[in-house]
N, C-alpha and C positions, 0 to 999 in steps of 0.2 A: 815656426821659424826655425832654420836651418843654423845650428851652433858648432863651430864658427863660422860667421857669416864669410862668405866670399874675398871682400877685401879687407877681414881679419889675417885669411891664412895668404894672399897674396903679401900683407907687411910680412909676417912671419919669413916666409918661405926667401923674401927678397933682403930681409934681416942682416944676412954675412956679405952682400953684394956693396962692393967698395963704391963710393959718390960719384966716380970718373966713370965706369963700368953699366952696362947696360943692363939690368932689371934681368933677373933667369924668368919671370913670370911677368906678364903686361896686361893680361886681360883671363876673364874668368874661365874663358875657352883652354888655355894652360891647364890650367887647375883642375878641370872634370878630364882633360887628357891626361896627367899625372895618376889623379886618383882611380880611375877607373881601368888604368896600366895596374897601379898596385893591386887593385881588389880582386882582377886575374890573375895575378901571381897569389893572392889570397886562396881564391878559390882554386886554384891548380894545385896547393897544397902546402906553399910559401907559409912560415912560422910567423905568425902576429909579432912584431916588436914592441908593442903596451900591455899592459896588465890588464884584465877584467876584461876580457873580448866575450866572454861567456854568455852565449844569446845575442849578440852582437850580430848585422848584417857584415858583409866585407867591405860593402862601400863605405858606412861607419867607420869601420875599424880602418881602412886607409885615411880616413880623412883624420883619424884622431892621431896617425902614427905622424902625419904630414904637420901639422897641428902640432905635436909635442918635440918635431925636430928631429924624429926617429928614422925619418926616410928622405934624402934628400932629391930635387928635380937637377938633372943634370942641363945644361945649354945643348940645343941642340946638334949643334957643332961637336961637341966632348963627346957623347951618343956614338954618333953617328962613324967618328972614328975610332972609338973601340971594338964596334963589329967587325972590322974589314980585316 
């Protein structure tokens, strides 16, 4: 089994989202989108932000940054205009 479970890190991640405000994550499709974004910045050479990654895969270690609060998902909207 996969720790933490899928809608452990969707409360997490949706945690700081104010009650009036729509959810930054709604479904598990988010979350391997999120984490598999960080695990290519991982593996492109991006610095781990947790401790003990040592033998660690990147998808791991994205999941565990996402997981301790270390990385957070932006709305797609916020994203989106930052690039431009």
């Amino acid at each position: 089994m996969i720790h933490p479970s899928y809608s452990e890190l969707i409360k997490v991640v949706n945690q700081g989202a104010e009650d009036d405000e729509t959810p930054v994550v709604s479904s598990r499709y988010s979350i391997v989108l999120a984490t598999s974004k960080r695990a290519r910045q991982l593996i492109a050479g991006a610095e781990p932000k947790v401790g003990g990654t040592h033998g660690k895969k990147p998808l791991s270690i994205a999941i565990d940054e996402l997981y301790k609060g270390q990385v957070k998902i932006m709305p797609e909207e916020e994203e989106k205009g930052g690039e431009e």
